[in-house]
C-alpha positions as CSV (number, residue, x, y, z in Angstrom):
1,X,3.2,-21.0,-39.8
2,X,6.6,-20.4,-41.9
3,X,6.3,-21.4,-45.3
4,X,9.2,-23.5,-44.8
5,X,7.7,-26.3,-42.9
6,X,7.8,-29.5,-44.9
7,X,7.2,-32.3,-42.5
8,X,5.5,-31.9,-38.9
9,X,6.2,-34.8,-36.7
10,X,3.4,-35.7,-33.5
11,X,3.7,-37.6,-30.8
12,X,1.4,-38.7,-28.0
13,X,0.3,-41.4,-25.2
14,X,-2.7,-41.7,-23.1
15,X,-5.3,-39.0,-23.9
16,X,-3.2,-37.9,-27.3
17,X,-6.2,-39.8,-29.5
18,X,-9.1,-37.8,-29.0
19,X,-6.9,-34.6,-29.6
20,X,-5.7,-36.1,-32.9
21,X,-9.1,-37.0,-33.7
22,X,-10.2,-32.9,-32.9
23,X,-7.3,-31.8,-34.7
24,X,-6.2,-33.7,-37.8
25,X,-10.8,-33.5,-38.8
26,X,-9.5,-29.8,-39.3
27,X,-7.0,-30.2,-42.1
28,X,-7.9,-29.6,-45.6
29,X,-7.6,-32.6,-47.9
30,X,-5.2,-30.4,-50.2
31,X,-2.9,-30.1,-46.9
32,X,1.0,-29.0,-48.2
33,X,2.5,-30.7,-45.5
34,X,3.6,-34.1,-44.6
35,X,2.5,-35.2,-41.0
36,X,3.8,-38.3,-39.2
37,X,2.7,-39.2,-35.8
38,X,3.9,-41.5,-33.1
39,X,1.4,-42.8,-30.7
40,X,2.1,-45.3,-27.7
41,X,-0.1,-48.5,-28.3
42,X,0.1,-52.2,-27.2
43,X,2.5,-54.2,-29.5
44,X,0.4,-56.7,-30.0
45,X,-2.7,-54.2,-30.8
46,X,-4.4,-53.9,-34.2
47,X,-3.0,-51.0,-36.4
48,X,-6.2,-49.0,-37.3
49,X,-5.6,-45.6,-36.2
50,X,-5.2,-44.4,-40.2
51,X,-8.5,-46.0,-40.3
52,X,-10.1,-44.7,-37.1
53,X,-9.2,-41.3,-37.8
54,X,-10.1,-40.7,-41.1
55,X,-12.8,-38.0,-42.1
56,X,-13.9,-37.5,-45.6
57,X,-12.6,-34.4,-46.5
58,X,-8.9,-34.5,-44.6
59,X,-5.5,-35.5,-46.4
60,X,-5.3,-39.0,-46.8
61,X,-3.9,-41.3,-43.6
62,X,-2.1,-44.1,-44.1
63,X,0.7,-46.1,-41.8
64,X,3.9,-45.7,-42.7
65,X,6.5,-48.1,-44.8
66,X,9.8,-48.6,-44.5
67,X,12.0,-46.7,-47.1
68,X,8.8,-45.0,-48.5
69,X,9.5,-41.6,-49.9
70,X,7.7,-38.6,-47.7
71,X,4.8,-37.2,-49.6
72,X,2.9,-33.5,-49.2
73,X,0.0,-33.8,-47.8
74,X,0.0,-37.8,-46.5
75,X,-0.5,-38.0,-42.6
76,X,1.1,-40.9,-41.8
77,X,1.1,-42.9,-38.8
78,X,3.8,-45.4,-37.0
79,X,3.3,-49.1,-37.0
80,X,3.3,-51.0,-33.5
81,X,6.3,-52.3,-32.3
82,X,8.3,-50.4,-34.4
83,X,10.2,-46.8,-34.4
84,X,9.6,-44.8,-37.2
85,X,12.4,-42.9,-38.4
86,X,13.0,-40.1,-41.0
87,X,16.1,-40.9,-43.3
88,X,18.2,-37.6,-44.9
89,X,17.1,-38.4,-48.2
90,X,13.3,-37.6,-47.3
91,X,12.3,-41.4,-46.6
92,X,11.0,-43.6,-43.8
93,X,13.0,-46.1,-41.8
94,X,11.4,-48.7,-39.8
95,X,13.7,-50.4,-36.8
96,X,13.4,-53.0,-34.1
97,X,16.2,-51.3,-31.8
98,X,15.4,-51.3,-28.4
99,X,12.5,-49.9,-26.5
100,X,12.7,-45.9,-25.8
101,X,11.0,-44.7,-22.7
102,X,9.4,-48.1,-22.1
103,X,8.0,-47.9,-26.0
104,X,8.4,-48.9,-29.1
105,X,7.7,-46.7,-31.8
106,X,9.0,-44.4,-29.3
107,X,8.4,-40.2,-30.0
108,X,12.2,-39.3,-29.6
109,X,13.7,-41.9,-32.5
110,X,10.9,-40.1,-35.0
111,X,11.3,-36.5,-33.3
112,X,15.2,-36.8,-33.5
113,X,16.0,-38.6,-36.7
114,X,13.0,-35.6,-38.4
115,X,15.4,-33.0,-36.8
116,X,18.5,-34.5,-38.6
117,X,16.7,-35.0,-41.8
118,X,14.7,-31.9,-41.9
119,X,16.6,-29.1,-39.4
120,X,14.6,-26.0,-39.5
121,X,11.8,-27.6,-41.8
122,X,10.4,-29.5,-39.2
123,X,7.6,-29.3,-36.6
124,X,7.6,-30.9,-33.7
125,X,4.4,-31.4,-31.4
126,X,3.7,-33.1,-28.0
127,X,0.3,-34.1,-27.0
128,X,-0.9,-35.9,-23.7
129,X,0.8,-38.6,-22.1
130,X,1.8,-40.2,-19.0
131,X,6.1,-40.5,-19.3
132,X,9.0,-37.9,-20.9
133,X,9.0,-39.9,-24.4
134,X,9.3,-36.6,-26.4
135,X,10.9,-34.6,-24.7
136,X,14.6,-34.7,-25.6
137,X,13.4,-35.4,-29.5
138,X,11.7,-31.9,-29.1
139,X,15.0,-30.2,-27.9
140,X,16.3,-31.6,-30.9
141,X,13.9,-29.9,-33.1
142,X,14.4,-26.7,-31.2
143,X,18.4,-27.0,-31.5
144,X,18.2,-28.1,-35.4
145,X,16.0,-24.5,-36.2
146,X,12.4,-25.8,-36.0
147,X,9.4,-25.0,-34.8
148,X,8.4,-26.9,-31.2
149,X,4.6,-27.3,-30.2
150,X,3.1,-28.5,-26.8
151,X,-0.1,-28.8,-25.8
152,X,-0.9,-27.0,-22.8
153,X,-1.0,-28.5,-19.2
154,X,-4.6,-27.1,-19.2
155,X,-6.1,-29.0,-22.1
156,X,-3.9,-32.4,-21.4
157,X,-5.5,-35.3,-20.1
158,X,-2.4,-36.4,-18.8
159,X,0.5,-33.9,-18.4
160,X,3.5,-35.5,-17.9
161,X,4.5,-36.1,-21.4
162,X,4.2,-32.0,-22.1
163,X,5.4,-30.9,-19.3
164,X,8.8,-32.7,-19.8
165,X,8.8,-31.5,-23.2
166,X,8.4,-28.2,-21.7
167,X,11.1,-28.1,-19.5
168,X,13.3,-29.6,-22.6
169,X,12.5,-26.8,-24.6
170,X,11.5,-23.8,-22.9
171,X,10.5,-21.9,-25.9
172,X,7.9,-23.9,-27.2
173,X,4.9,-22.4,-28.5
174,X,2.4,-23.8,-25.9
175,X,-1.6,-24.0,-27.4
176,X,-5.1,-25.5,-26.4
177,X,-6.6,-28.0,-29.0
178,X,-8.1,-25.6,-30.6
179,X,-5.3,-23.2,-31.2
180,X,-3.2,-26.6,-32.0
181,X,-5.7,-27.1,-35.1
182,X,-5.6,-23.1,-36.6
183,X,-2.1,-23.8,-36.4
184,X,-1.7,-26.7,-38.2
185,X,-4.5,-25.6,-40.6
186,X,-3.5,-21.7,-41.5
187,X,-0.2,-21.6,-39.2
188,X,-2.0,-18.7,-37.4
189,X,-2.6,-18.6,-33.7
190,X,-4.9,-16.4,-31.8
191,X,-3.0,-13.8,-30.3
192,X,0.2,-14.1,-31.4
């Protein structure tokens, strides 16, 4: 991965969980990046998924507060019923603006407000899901310089959500969840 990767934004829906589970159990707790993550869930649902996918030994996971500065080597997740977003000056912004895609945080506030903020220091990846949330943040990331991951149709449990960010960015490097975790761990992919 290109040394100059700072902050790597996910987002995900239905089946996205048990990938991030597979995936963020890889990282090393001294991680250099900063990861945020969007995931669909109810509104009115309990915000545990800092908890749920915590490992000994990983970066530590926490949900993310509005204005907080972005810190190497926090994974930070999106509270319910609100979009995350990543101010220029390298901090979080909570909002209650209107639904995206039928959701709220929604993966295109985070993915495009990181590709202001961050340009070509940002990574952008889609996981499984069942709409096009995504999609036009990841052309964003593609237009602004950075780096734009899917997860293959293959591995998805639900394709719809990759496959639009796909088409939105054609030139996305496109990986199984295994190649999606060496990447994110060493920035190396098989083959490649």
């Amino acid at each position: 991965m290109n040394q100059r990767i700072e902050l790597i934004v996910i987002g995900g829906s239905a089946g996205a969980i048990e990938v991030l589970r597979a995936v963020l159990s890889q990282l090393p707790a001294r991680y250099p990046r900063a990861v945020a993550i969007v995931i669909h869930l109810p509104a009115e649902g309990p915000n545990l998924l800092h908890e749920i996918l915590a490992v000994p030994g990983t970066p530590p996971m926490k949900v993310a507060e509005d204005k907080e500065p972005i810190a190497p080597g926090t994974i930070y997740f999106a509270t319910p019923d609100y979009h995350l977003l990543v101010e220029a000056g390298g901090t979080f912004a909570l909002s209650v603006d209107e639904r995206v895609h039928f959701s709220r945080p929604a993966v295109d506030v985070l993915f495009e407000s990181a590709a202001q903020a961050y340009g070509e220091r940002l990574m952008g990846v889609i996981l499984s899901g069942a709409n096009a949330d995504g999609a036009a943040g990841l052309r964003a990331i593609a237009a602004a310089g950075g780096i734009t991951v899917v997860q293959s149709l293959e591995s998805a449990e639900m394709i719809a959500m990759p496959a639009a960010a796909l088409e939105a960015a054609p030139g996305s490097i496109e990986v199984d969840i295994p190649a999606l975790a060496k990447l994110l761990r060493s920035g190396e992919l098989d083959g490649r």
